[in-house]
C-alpha positions in Angstrom: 44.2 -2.9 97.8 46.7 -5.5 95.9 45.0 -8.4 93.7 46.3 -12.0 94.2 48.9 -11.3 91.8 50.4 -8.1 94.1 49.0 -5.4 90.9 47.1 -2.7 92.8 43.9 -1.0 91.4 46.2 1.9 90.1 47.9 -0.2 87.8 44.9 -2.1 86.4 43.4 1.0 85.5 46.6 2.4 83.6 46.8 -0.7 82.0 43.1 -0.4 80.6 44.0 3.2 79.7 46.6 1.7 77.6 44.4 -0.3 76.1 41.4 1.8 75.5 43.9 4.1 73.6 45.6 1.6 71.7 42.0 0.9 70.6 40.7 4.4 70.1 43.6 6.0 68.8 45.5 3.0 67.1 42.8 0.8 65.9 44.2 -2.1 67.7 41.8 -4.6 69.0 41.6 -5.2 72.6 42.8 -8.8 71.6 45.8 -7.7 70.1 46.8 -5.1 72.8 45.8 -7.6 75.8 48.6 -10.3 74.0 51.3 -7.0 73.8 54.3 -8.0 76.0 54.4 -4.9 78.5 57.5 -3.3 77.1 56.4 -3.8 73.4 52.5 -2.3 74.8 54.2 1.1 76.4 56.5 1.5 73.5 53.5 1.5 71.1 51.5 3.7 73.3 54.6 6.1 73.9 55.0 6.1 69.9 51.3 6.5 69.1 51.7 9.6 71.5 54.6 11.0 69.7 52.8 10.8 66.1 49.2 12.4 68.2 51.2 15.2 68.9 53.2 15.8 65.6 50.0 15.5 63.7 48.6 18.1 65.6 51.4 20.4 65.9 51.4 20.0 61.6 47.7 20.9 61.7 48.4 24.1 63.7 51.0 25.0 61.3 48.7 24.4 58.6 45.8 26.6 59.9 48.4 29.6 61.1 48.6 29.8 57.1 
């Protein structure tokens, strides 16, 4: 089903994904990641992803010792 504005449900959703994990992982509030432009939003998420997985490939490192 499209909305007024032509975004389906799909894309609402990933967009509150984005948010909920911009606010869980990032400790942005949803204020600040609601007034993200789009491409500025996914780059953080996509970055916040990057330094996730570093950490934890550090910590795996760190406990093979």
């Amino acid at each position: 089903m499209r909305t007024f504005f032509g975004l389906n449900r799909e894309y609402a959703e990933n967009v509150y994904e984005q948010f909920f994990f911009l606010k869980y992982h990032g400790g942005w509030s949803f204020t600040e990641a609601y007034n993200l432009p789009v491409g500025l939003r996914d780059w953080f998420v996509k970055r916040l992803v990057k330094q996730i997985e570093q950490e934890n490939e550090q910590t795996k490192k760190a406990n093979k010792k």
